[in-house]
C-alpha positions, 0 to 999 in steps of 0.5 A: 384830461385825456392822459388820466382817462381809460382808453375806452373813455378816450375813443369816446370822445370827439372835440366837436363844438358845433356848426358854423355858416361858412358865409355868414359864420352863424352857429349851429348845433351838432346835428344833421344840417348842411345849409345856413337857414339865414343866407343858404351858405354851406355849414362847416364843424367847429373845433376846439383846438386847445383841447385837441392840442391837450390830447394829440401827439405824435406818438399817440397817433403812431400808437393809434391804428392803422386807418384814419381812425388814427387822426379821430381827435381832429374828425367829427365822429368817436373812433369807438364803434366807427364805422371802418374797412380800414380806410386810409394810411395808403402809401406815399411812394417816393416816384423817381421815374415820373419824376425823371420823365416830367423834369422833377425833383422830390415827387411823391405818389399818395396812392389811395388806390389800396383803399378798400373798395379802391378809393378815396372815398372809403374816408369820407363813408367811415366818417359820414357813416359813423357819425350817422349812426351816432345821430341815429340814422339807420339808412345810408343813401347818396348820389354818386359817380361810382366810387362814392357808390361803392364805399356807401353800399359796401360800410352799409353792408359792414354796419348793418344799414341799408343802403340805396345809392342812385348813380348815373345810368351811363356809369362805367359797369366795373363801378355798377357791379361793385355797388350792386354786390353788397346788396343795397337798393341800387337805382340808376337815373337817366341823366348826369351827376347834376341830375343825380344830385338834384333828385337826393337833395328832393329826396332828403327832404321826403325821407329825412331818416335817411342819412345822405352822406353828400347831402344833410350829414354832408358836413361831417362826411367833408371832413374825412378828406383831411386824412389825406393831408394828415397821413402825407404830413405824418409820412414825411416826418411830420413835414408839409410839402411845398406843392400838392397836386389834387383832384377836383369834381365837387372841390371838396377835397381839394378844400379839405386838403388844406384844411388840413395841413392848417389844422396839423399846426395849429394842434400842434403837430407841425413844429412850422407853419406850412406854405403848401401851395395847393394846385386843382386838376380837372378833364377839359370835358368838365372843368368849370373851377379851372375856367374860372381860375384861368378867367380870373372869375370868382363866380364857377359856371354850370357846365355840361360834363362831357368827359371820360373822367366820370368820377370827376364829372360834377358840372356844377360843383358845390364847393367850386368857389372854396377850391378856387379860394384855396388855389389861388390863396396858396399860390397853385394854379389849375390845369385841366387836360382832355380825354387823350391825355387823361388816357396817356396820364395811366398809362404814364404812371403804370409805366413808370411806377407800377401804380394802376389808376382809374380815369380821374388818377389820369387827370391828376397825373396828365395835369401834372405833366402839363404844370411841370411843362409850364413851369408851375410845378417846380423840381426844387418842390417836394410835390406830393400828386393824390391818386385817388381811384383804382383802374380796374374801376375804368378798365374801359378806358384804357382797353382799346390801347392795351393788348398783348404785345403778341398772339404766337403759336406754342414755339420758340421759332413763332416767339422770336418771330413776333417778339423784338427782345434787342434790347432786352438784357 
């Protein structure tokens, strides 16, 4: 039992009881596999809950670090050894001025940007990495559209792996360099993310010793996504919200999400069941889920991402069906909002919160503007919006439209000249 164990015995151990088709619910092994062999459908990791309902409490994960390491009874991979920078535990800020400014009630801001490499990502590498390295892996690959990029080449680096990681070859430079400075194999492709994807799921099949966090070990990596529904849980006081705003480029997260806040109650650390209704947000550039959500499809048709949104711009998302499941089981909806106002989106949240966040944070907030104004999003919600990714990796975005107020000669006279201060206290 885990009250009569060593600490060290205790960071040893995971609940993972293998795998299972998430179509046709066929079993697998623990092992580096992500698609059913029978009907090609995604695996998923099975858990023994009664034994983690036995191991977890509220305090144990208070006294646990402060990382998502925290939650490692409900993740697929030992805390001991893991592969960490110290993802996770970010902020959720209380947003009374954007809440003001869209019409809302309880708004908080999940603000993954203080990630260690300025993303979300960091969650799903410490996960994916950790359990690489425990099925014996020594090389970390992926595909990506930067941030995943970044988080792979820079835990790589922390773990002693080599790392080649193949991006877009039009990707945001910020995103480039801050892959190419750990140090690993960087290849740009030209094409899109779809492209990208294509060639690492080939290239997995050549090189099977490589560990491709969102291909064969992309099971386990999927998982790390639920620390944002955990942390958010923990931080309100062991509450679920009533709506949460998400990000959607493969759907993953917005699947995981859900997963979740489920997984909390059904452990035993949420005293009611949760209700959250979950809402998807995309660029109109790339938004084959929201299509299908407003059509009323089951079925998510490729598109062509044509978006500033390029951490977003998955075109043919793997999980697009599941995130749409998820939407409409809860009760949220989907919006999806154009380059404009992904734009406005930052600057939205600088202004009103003192929150920088890259181009797809502009698409969760702008969404969130637009389902506040239909209604959607309601003010007697306690809405929790994730901001996923930091603007210093999409400066480009916003440059055009932010400059200085006023360029002056060295001189009171020239300052009161340019600088209107009238209603400035």
């Amino acid at each position: 039992m885990p009250g009569s164990m060593s600490p060290k015995e205790e960071l040893s151990l995971t609940y993972v009881e293998g795998l299972r088709c998430r179509e046709c619910a066929h079993p697998y092994p623990a092992e580096a596999l992500h698609v059913c062999e029978w009907c090609f459908g995604p695996l998923e990791v099975v858990y023994d809950y009664e034994a983690i309902k036995g191991a977890v409490s509220r305090e144990r994960i208070a006294a646990g670090p402060l990382s998502i390491w925290r939650y490692a009874a409900l993740l697929p991979a030992a805390a001991e050894g893991a592969v960490s920078l110290g993802a996770g535990f970010t902020p959720l800020v209380r947003a009374d001025r954007l809440a003001a400014e869209l019409g809302l009630g309880e708004l908080w801001i999940k603000n993954d940007t203080l990630n260690p490499t300025g993303s979300f990502k960091d969650r799903v590498v410490s996960v994916a990495l950790t359990k690489a390295q425990e099925l014996g892996f020594k090389v970390a690959a992926c595909a990506s559209t930067g941030n995943l990029a970044n988080s792979v080449a820079a835990h790589a680096a922390h773990a002693g792996m080599e790392s080649v990681v193949f991006i877009p070859a039009d990707l945001e430079p910020a995103k480039v360099v801050t892959t190419a400075v750990f140090g690993g194999r960087l290849v740009a492709v030209d094409g899109n993310y779809d492209d990208v994807n294509r060639l690492c799921a080939e290239l997995a099949g050549e090189y099977p010793s490589w560990a491709f966090v969102n291909v064969n070990v992309r099971t386990y990596y999927a998982e790390g996504s639920k620390t944002l529904a955990f942390e958010v849980a923990e931080q309100l006081g062991w509450l679920a919200p009533d709506h949460v705003v998400v990000p959607v480029a493969s759907g993953s997260q917005l699947t995981k999400v859900a997963k979740g806040f489920k997984e909390l109650y059904t452990v035993g650390l949420l005293d009611e069941e949760p209700h959250v209704r979950i809402s998807g947000a995309q660029a109109t550039g790339c938004a084959p889920v929201a299509e299908a959500f407003a059509a009323g499809r089951d079925v998510v048709k490729p598109v062509k991402p044509h978006t500033i949104a390029k951490s977003l711009a998955i075109g043919n998302p793997a999980d697009g069906p599941y995130a749409l499941d998820a939407v409409r089981e809860s009760g949220g909806s989907f919006g999806s909002v154009s380059d404009e106002e992904i734009v406005a989106g930052i600057r939205l949240l600088a202004r009103t919160e003192g929150i920088f966040a890259e181009t797809a944070g502009g698409v969760t907030i702008a969404t969130l503007a637009q389902l506040a104004a239909a209604g959607v999003v309601r003010p007697d919600e306690r809405v929790v919006v994730y901001v996923t990714g930091n603007g210093l990796k999409t400066v480009d975005a916003v440059a055009p439209f932010c400059r200085p107020t006023a360029t002056i000669a060295p001189t009171l006279e020239a300052f009161a000249a340019a600088v209107d201060i009238s209603e400035v206290p």
